[in-house]
C-alpha positions as CSV (number, residue, x, y, z in Angstrom):
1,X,7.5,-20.6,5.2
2,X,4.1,-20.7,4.0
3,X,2.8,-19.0,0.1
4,X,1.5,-15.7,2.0
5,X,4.2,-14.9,4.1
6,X,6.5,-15.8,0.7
7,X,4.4,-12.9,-1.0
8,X,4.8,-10.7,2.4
9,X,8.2,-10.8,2.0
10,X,8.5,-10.4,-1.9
11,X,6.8,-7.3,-1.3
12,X,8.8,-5.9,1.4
13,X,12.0,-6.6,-1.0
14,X,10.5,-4.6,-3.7
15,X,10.0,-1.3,-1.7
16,X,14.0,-0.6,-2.1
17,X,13.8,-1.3,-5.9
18,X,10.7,0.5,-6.3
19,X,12.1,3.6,-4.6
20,X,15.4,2.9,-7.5
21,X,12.5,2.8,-10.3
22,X,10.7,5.7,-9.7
23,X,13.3,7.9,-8.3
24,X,16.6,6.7,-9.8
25,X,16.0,5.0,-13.3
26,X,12.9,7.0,-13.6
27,X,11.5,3.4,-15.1
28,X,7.6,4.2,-14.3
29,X,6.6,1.0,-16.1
30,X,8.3,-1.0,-13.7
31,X,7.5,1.0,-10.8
32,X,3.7,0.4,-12.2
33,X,4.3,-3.2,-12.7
34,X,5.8,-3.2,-8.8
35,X,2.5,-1.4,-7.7
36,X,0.2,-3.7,-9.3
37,X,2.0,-6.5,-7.9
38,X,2.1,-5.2,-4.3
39,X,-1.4,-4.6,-4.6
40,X,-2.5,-7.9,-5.9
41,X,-0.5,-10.1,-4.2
42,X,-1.4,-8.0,-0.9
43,X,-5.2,-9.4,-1.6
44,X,-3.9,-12.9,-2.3
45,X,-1.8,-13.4,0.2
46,X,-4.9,-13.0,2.3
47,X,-7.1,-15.1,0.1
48,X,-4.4,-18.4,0.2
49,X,-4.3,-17.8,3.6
50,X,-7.8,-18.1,4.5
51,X,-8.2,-21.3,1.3
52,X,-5.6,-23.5,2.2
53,X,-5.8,-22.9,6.0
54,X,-2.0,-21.3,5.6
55,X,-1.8,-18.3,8.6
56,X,0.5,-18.0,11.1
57,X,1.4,-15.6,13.8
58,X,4.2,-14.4,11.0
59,X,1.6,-13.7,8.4
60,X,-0.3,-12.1,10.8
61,X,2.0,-9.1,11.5
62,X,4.3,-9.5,8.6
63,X,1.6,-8.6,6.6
64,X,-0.1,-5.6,7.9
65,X,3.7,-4.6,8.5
66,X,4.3,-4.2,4.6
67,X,1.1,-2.9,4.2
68,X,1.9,0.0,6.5
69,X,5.6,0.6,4.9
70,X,3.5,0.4,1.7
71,X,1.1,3.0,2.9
72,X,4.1,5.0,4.4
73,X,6.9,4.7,1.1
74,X,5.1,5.3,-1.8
75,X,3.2,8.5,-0.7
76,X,6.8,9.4,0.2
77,X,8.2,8.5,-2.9
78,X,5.4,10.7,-5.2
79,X,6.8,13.1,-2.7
80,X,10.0,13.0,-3.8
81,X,9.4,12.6,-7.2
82,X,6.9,15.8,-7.5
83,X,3.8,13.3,-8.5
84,X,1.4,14.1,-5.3
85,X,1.4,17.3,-3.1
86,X,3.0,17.5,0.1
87,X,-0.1,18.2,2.0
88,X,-2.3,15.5,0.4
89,X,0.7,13.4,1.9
90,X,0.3,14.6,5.3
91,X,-3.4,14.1,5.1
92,X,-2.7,10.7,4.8
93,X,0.4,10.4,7.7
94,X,-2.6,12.5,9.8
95,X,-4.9,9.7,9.2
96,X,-2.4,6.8,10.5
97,X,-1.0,9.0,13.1
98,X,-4.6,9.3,14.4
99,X,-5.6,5.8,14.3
100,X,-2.5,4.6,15.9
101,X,-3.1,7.5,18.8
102,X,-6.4,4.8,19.5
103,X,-4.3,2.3,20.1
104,X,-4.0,3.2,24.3
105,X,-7.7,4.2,24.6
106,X,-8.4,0.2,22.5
107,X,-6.1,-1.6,25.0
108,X,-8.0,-0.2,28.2
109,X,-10.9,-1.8,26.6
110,X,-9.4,-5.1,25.5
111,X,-8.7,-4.9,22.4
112,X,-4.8,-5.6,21.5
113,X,-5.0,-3.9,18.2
114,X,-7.5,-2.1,15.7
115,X,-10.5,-4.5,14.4
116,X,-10.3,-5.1,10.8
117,X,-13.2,-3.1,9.4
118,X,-14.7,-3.2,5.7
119,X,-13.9,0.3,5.7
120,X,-10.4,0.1,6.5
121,X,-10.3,-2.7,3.4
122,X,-12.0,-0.3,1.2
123,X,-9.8,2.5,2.3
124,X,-6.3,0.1,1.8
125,X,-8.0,-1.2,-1.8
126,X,-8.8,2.5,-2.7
127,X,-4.8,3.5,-2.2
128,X,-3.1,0.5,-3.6
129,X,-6.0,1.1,-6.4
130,X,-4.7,5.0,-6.7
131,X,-1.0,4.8,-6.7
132,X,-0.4,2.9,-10.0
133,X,-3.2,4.6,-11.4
134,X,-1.3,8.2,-10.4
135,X,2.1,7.2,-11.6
136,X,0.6,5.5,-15.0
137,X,-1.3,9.2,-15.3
138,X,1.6,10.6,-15.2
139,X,2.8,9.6,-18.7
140,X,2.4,12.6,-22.1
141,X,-0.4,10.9,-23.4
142,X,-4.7,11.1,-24.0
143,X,-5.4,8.3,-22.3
144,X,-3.3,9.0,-19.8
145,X,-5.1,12.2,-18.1
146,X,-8.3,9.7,-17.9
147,X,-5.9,6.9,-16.0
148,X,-4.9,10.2,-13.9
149,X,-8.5,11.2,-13.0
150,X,-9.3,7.7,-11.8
151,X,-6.6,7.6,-10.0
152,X,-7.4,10.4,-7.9
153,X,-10.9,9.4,-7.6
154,X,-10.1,6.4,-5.7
């Protein structure tokens, strides 16, 4: 039980509640307040990891586990909920589904998963950066069609 896979696994929990937030109680503050946690805790748990020497071989696929139920639940949910188009969704679901496809053609070379690339950060920090952005868009108010627009820049 180390402080990242703690965070791993608060996250996890919170997918369920998030889904009763957004979908059920219709409570988009929390569900933003969920997001924002998700996303900085995902960074942290990989920061405290790395300072205070604290991974493990449960961190290390606990982690990109949640991410990936993340990445796979909340485009879902917006689904559901009528806040992102279908087929922006299954642009998405095509890029995963495509990247895991790799995965045979990697492990004749070696490799026993995908390298970690800045890109694939950037592109992971640019969706957790977009969802809360989207949902808090989403609200009748000014400033919320510039939150909106940010949100779909990144």
């Amino acid at each position: 039980m180390t402080v990242p896979n703690v965070l791993s696994g608060i996250r996890l929990v919170l997918i369920p509640v998030f889904y009763y937030l957004l979908l059920v109680a219709h409570a988009d503050a929390w569900a933003v307040a969920i997001l924002v946690f998700s996303g900085a805790s995902d960074w942290a748990d990989g920061k405290i990891a790395r300072l205070l020497d604290q991974s493990s071989r449960l961190g290390e696929l606990l982690d990109p586990a949640v991410d990936r139920l993340y990445m796979v639940s909340i485009p879902v949910a917006f689904g559901l909920r009528g806040i992102v188009p279908w087929w922006i969704i299954a642009v998405l679901f095509a890029r995963d589904a495509l990247l895991a496809a790799e995965l045979p053609v990697l492990r004749t070379r070696g490799f026993t998963a995908l390298p970690v690339l800045y890109i694939g950060k950037a592109a992971t920090f640019a969706l957790m950066s977009a969802f809360p952005l989207i949902l808090l868009g989403q609200w009748d108010a000014q400033w919320s069609r510039v939150i909106l627009a940010c949100g779909w820049a990144f």
